[in-house]
C-alpha positions as CSV (number, residue, x, y, z in Angstrom):
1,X,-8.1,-5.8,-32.9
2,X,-6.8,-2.7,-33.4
3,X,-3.7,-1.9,-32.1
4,X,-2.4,0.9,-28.9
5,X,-1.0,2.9,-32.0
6,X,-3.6,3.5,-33.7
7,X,-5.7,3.9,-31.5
8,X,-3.6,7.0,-29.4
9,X,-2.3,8.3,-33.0
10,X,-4.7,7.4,-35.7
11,X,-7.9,8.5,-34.5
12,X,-7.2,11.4,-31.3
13,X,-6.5,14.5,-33.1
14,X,-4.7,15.9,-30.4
15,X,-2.6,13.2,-30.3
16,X,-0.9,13.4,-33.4
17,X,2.3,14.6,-34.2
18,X,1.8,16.7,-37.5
19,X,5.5,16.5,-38.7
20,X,5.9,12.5,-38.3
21,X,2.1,11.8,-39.9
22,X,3.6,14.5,-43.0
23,X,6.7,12.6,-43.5
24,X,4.1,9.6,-43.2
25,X,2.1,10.9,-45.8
26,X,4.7,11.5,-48.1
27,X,6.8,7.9,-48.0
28,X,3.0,6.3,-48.9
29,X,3.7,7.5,-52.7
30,X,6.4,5.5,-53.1
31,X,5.0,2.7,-51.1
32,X,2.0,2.3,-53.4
33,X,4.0,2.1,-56.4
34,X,6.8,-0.3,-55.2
35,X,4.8,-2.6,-53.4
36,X,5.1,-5.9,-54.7
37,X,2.7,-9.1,-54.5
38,X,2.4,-11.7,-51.4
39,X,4.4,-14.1,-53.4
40,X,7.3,-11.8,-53.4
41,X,8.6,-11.8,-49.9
42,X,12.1,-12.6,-51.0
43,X,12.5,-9.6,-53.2
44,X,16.1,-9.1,-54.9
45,X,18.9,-7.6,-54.0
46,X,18.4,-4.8,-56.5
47,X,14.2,-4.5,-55.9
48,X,15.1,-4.0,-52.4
49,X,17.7,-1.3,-53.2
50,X,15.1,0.2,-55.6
51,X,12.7,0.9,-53.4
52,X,15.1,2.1,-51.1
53,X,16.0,4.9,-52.9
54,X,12.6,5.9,-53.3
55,X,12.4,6.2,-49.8
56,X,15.4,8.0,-49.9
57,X,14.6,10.9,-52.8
58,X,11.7,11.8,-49.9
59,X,14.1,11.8,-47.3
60,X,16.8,13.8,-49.0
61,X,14.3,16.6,-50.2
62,X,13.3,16.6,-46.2
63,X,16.7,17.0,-45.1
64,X,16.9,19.9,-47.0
65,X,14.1,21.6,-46.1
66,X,14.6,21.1,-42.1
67,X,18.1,22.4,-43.1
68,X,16.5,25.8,-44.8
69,X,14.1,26.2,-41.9
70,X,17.0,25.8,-39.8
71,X,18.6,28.6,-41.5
72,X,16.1,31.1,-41.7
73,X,15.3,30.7,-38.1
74,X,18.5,31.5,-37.7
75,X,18.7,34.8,-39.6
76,X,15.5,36.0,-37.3
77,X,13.2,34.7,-40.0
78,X,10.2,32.8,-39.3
79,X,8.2,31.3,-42.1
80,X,10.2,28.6,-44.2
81,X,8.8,26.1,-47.0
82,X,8.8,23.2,-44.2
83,X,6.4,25.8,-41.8
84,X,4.3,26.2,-44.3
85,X,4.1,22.4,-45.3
86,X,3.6,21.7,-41.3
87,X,2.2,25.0,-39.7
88,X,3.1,23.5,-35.9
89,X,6.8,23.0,-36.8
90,X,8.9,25.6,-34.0
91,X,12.9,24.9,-34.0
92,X,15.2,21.9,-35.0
93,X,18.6,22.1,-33.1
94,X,20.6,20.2,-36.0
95,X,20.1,18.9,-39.2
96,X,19.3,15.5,-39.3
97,X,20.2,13.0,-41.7
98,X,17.4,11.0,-42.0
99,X,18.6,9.1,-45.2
100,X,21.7,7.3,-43.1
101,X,19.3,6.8,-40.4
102,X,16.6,5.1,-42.8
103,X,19.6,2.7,-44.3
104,X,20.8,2.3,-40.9
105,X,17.9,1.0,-39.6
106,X,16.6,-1.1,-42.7
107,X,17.4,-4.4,-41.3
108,X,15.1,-3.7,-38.1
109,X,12.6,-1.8,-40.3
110,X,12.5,-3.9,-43.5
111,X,10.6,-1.2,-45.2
112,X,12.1,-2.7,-48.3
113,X,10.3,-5.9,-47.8
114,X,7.1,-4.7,-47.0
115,X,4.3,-5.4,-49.4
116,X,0.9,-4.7,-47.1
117,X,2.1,-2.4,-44.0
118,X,3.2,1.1,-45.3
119,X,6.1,3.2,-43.3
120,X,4.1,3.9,-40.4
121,X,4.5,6.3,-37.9
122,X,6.7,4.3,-36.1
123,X,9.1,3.4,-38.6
124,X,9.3,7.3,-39.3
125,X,9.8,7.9,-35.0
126,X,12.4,5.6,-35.8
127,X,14.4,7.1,-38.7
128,X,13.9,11.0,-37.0
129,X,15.3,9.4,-33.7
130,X,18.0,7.1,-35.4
131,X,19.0,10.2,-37.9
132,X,19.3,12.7,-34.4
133,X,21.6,10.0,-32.5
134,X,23.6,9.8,-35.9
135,X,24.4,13.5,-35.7
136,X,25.4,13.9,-32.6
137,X,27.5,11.0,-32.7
138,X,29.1,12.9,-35.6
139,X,29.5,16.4,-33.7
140,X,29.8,15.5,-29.8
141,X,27.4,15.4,-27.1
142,X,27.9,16.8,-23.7
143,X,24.2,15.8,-21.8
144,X,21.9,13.7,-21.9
145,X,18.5,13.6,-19.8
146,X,16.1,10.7,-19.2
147,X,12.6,10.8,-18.4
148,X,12.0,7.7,-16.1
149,X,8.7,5.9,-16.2
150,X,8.4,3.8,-19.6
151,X,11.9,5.3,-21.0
152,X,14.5,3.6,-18.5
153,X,12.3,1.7,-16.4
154,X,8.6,0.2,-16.7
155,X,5.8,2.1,-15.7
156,X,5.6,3.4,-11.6
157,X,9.0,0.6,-11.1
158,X,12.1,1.4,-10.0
159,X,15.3,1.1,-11.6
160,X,16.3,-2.0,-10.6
161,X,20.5,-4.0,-10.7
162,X,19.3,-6.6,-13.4
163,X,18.1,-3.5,-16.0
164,X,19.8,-3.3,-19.0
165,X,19.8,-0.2,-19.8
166,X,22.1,0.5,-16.6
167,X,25.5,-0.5,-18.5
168,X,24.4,1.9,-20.9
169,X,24.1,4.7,-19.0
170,X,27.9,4.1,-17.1
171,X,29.1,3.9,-20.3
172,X,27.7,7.4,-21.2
173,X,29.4,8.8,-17.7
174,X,32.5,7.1,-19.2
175,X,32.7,9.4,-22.1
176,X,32.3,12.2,-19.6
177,X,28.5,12.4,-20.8
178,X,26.6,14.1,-18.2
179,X,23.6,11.9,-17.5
180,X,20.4,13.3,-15.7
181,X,17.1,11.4,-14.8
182,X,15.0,14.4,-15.8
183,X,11.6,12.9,-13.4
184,X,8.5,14.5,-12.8
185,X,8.2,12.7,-9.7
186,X,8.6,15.1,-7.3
187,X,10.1,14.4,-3.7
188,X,11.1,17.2,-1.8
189,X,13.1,15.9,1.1
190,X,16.8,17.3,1.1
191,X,18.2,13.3,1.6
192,X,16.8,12.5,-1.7
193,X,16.2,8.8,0.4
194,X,12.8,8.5,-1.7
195,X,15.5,9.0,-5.1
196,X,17.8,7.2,-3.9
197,X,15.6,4.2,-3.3
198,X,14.5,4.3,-6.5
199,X,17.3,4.3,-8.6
200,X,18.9,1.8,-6.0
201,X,20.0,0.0,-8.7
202,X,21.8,2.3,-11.0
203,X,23.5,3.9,-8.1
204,X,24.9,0.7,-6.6
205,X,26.4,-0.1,-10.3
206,X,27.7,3.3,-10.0
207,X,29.6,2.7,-7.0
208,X,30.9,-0.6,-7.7
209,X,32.3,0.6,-11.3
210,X,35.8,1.7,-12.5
211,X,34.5,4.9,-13.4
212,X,36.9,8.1,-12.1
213,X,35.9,10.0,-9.5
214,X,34.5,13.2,-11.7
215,X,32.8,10.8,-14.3
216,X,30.4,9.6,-11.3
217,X,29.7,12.9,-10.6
218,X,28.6,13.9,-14.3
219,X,25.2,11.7,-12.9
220,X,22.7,14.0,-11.5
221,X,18.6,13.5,-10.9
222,X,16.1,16.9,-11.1
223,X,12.4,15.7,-9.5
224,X,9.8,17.2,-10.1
225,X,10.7,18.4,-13.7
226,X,12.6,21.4,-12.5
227,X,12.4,21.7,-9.5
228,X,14.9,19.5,-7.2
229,X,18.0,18.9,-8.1
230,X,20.7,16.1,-6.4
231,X,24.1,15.2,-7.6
232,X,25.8,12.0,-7.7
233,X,28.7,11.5,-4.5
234,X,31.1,8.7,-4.9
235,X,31.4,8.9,-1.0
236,X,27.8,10.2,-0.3
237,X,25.6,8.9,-3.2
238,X,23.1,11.6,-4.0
239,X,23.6,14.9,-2.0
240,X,20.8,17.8,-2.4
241,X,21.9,20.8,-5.0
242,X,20.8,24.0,-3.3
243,X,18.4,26.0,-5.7
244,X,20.4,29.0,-5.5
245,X,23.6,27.3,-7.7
246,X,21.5,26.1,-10.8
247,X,17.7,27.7,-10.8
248,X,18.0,30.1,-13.3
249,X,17.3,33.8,-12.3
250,X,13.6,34.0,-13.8
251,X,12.4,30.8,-11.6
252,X,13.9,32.6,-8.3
253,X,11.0,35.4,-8.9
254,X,8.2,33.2,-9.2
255,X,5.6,34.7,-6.8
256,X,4.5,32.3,-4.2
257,X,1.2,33.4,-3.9
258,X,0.8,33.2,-7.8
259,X,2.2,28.9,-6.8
260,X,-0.2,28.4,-4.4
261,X,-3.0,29.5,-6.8
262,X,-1.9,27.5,-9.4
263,X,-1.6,24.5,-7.1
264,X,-5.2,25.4,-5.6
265,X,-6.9,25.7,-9.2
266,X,-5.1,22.4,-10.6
267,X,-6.8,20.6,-6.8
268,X,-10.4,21.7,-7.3
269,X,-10.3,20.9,-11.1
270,X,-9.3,17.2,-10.4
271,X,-11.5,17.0,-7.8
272,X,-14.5,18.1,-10.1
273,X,-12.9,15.3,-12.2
274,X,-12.6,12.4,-9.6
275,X,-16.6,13.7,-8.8
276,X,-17.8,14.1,-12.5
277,X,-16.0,11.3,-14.2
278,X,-16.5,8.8,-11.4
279,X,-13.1,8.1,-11.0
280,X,-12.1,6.0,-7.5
281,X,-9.0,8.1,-6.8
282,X,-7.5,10.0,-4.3
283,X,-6.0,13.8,-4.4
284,X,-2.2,13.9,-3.2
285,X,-0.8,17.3,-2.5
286,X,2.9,18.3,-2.1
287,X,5.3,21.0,-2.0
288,X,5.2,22.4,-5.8
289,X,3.1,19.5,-7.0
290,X,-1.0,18.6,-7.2
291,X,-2.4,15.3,-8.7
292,X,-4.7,12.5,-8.0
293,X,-3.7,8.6,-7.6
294,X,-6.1,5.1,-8.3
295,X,-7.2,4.1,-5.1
296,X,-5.2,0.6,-4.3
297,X,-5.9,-1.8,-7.3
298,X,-7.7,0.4,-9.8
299,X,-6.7,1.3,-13.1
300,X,-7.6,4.1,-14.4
301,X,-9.6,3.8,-18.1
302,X,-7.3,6.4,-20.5
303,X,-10.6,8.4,-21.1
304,X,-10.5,9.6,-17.8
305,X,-7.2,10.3,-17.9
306,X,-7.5,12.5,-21.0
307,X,-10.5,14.1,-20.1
308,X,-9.0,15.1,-16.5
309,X,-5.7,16.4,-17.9
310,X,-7.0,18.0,-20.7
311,X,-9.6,20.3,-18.6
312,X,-6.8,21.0,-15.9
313,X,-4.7,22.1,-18.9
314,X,-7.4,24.3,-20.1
315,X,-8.8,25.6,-16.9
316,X,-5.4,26.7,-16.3
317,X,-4.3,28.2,-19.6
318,X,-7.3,30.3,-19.2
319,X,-6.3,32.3,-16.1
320,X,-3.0,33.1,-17.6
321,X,-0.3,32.6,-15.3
322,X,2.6,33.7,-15.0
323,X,4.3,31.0,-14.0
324,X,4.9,27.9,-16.0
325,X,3.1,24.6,-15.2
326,X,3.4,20.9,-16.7
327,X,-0.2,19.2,-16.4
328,X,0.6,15.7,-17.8
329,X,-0.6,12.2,-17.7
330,X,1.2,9.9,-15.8
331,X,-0.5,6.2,-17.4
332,X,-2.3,5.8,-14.0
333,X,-2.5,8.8,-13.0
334,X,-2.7,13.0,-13.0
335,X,-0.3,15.6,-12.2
336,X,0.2,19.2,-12.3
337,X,4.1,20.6,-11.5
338,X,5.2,23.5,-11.1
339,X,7.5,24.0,-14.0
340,X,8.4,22.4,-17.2
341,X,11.3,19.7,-18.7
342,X,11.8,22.8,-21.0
343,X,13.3,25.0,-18.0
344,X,14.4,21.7,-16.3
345,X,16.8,21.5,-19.3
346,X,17.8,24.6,-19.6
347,X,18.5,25.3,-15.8
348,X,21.0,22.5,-16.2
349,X,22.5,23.5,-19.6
350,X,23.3,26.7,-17.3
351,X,24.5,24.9,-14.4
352,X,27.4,23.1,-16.7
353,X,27.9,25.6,-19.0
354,X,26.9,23.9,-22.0
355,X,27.2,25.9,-25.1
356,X,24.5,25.4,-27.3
357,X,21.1,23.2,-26.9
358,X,22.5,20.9,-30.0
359,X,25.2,19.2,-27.8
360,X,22.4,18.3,-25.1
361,X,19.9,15.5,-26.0
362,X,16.7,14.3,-24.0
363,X,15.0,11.1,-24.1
364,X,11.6,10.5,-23.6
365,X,8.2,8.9,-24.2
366,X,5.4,11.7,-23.8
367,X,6.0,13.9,-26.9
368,X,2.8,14.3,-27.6
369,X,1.2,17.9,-27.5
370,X,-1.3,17.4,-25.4
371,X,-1.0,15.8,-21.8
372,X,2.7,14.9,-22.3
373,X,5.4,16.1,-19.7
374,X,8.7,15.2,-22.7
375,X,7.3,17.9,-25.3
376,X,8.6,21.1,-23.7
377,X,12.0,19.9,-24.1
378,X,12.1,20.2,-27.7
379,X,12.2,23.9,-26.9
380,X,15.9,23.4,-25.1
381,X,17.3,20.7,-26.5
382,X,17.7,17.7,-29.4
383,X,15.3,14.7,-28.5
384,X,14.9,11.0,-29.2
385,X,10.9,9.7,-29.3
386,X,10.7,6.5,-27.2
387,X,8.1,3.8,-26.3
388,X,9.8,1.7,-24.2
389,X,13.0,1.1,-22.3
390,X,13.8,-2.0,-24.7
391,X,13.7,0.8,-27.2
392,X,15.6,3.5,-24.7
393,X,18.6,0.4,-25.1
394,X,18.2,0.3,-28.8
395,X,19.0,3.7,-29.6
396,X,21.6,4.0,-26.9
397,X,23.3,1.3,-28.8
398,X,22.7,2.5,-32.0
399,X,24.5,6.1,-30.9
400,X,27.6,3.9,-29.4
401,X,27.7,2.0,-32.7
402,X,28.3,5.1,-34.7
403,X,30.9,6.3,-32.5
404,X,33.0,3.5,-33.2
405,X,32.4,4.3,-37.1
């Protein structure tokens, strides 16, 4: 049976990631040539480092060139080696060093061991995330955002007392971290009850905690991707932001009208879609939001999930908007938000005065180009690739091991 990976990366060209498949690409040469027989499971010491550093030459001459990129970006330039290598690459915050990463994460990966299964594009997910958690171990961090669904909690849950993933996240408040759950579900009600409800569990750990005063208010939540924002009260819980403190100046302009008609093209596409693809679902409309739910006990087949995102992305692209919009796939379901994670991360880099996008990280698991609500961030900030809140823990843990390093 083929597995969910290759199935979304393998064979949907618009759901590839062209930098991860190149590095791909380029670890298989080394791969082909060290791979050893079945027999040879238990390779030595020194095969094991051997191949290694195979992997490693790649890595190193990758380093460099993100670093050169990196630098000619800098100086107003805009073609490097690595853009011409991989024509979609935009902007890298930091360097990263993917060859501490790839050691690192050699006992999980066992890429030394590996005699039939090349580096896939996991493993290489892996080493870019690993190598981007390393750095900014190295040279501080000052926020970090989560997306919610499938990064700290499973799919349409909430964030329940027993999840692991909470201890993690006090312990990022406790290094006077700012931690955001960066959420495209969007609930506009000033008491932020329908929030609140659903990160019960995280909020109630909060309380209970040792944490100071001013560490539990470094937690904040902004619904909607960028569009409602609530802070953390040790007396209050979560108290409504008013969009006036921390909008930036741009997104106060937006015409209304220009909302509406964004809102009102993004309904009558999905509704062509619920009619055309035969899809038992209904259309929910809110405040800065339009999607379309399963009706109670469906599930949605992921070709018409793709199909209906993808058209409501390009019927919309085509009237040219002013305003920024997020049409996404939600696993289950379709939205289109008014607004992006790119601004959402920049509206709160404003807010607390962060420096520079290379002290703010965001972790996600839609990266993907097409249909995927994480990618805009990359624009504002350094990122971490999930695909699951197991793995959400793993690489929290791998950044609070190098601290202690």
């Amino acid at each position: 049976m083929a597995s969910r990976y290759r199935v979304e990366y393998a064979l949907k060209q618009h759901r590839k990631d062209d930098f991860i498949e190149w590095i791909k690409g380029l670890l298989s040469v080394p791969f082909v040539l060290q791979a050893g027989t079945p027999s040879q499971k238990l390779v030595t010491r020194e095969k094991e480092q051997e191949t290694l550093e195979r992997y490693a030459v790649i890595l190193r001459d990758v380093e460099k060139l993100i670093e050169a990129h990196i630098q000619i970006v800098s100086e107003g330039g805009s073609y490097s080696q690595l853009k011409m290598l991989v024509p979609s690459i935009t902007i890298f915050w930091t360097p990263l060093p993917l060859v501490k990463a790839m050691y690192a994460l050699e006992p999980k990966l066992c890429l030394a061991k590996r005699s039939f299964v090349a580096p896939s594009f996991n493993d290489v997910r892996a080493i870019l995330g690993g190598a981007q958690l390393n750095y900014l171990a190295d040279n501080g961090l000052d926020m970090v955002s989560f997306d919610g669904d499938v990064t700290l909690y499973e799919d349409g849950q909430p964030l329940l007392p027993d999840n692991p993933v909470i201890s993690r996240l006090i312990q990022l408040l406790s290094r006077g971290i700012y931690v955001i759950i960066l959420t495209a579900a969007g609930y506009p009600s000033r008491t932020g009850q329908e929030y609140t409800d659903r990160f019960s569990g995280l909020l109630q750990a909060i309380e209970d905690s040792d944490l100071k005063d001013g560490q539990k208010r470094k937690l904040h939540v902004l619904g909607g991707e960028s569009n409602y924002l609530f802070a953390y009260d040790p007396l209050h819980g979560l108290q409504w932001v008013d969009a006036d403190s921390w909008m930036l100046p741009v997104m106060k302009t937006w015409p209304h009208d220009e909302i509406l008609e964004i809102l009102d093209t993004a309904e009558e596409t999905l509704r062509s879609c619920i009619q055309g693809l035969n899809i038992d679902a209904k259309i929910v409309r809110k405040e800065r939001s339009v999607g379309f739910v399963p009706s109670l006990g469906q599930k949605l087949r992921r070709e018409q999930l793709e199909e209906a995102v993808l058209e409501t992305q390009a019927t919309l692209q085509i009237r040219n908007f002013s305003v920024p919009f997020t049409a996404f796939n939600g696993g289950n379901d379709i939205w289109c938000d008014i607004g992006d994670k790119k601004l959402g991360v920049l509206c709160l880099q404003h807010f607390f005065n962060i420096s520079h996008p290379s002290r703010c990280l965001h972790v996600g698991d839609q990266f993907l180009s097409a249909g995927n609500n994480d990618y805009k961030a990359r624009a504002a900030a350094t990122t971490v690739w999930v695909s699951s809140p197991h793995e959400t823990i793993e690489f929290l843990d791998y950044y609070f091991s190098f601290l202690k390093k």
